[in-house]
N, C-alpha and C positions, 0 to 999 in steps of 0.2 A: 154667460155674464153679459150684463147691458154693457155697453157703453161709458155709461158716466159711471158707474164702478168699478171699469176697470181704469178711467181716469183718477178716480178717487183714492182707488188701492194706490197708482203709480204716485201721486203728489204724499200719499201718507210715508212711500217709502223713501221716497228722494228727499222728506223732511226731518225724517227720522236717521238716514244718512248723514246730511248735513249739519241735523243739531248734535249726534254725537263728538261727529269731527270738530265743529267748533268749538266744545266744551271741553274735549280732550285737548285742544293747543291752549288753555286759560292758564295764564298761572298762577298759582295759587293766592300769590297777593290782590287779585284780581275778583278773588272770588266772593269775598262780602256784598261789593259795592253791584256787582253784576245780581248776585243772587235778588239785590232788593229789589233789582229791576224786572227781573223773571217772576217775581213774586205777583208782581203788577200784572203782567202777563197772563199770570196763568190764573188770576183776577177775572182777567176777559174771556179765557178761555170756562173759567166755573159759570160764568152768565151764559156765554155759549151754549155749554151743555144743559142749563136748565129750560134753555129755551126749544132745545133739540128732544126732550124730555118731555115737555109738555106739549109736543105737538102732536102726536096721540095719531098718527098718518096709519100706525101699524103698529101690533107690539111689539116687534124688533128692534124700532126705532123709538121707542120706550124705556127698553131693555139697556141696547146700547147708550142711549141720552142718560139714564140713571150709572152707568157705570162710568162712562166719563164724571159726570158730578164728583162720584166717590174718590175720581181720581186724583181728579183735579184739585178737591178739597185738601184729599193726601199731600203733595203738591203744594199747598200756598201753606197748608199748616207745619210741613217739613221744614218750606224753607224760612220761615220764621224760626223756627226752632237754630236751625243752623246757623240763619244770620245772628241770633242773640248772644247763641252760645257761644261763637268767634269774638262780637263785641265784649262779654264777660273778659276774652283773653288781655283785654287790655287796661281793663282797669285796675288802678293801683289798689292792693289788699291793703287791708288794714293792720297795725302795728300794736298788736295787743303789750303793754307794758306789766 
C-alpha cells in the first residue's frame, strides 16, 4: 500500500465513524431541517464524483468515480424523498363533507 492510500483509507474511516456517531445522537425532531442541509452536501459531493469520474487517470478510478455518482445521486434523491414525506406529516388534510 502507498502512502497516500493508506492516508486516504484512514480519513474515509475516521469519517465514516464520526458521521455515524453524529447522526445517531440527532433527534428526531431535528431531522427534516438537517436532512435539507446534507442534501446540499451530498450536492457537492455528486459534483465531486463526477469530476473523479471523468478523469480518466485509470479505469479504477473511473470505476470508483462512477459508483460514487450512483451513490451520491441515491443520496440527495433519498433524501428529498424523506424530507418531503415528513413535511406531508404536517399538513392539514382535508375535510371532505
Amino acid at each position: 500500500m502507498t502512502e497516500a492510500l493508506l492516508a486516504a483509507l484512514f480519513v474515509f474511516v475516521l469519517a465514516s465513524f464520526i458521521g455515524f456517531e453524529v447522526i445517531n445522537k440527532i433527534p428526531p425532531t431535528l431531522h427534516t431541517p438537517l436532512m435539507s442541509g446534507s442534501n446540499a452536501i451530498s450536492g457537492i459531493a455528486v459534483l465531486g464524483a463526477i469530476v473523479a469520474a471523468g478523469a480518466r487517470d485509470t479505469s479504477v478510478s473511473v470505476i470508483l468515480g462512477l459508483i460514487a455518482v450512483v451513490l451520491a445521486t441515491i443520496n440527495v434523491v433519498g433524501g428529498f424523498l424523506v424530507t418531503d414525506r415528513m413535511l406531508q406529516m404536517f399538513k392539514k388534510k382535508e375535510i371532505k363533507a
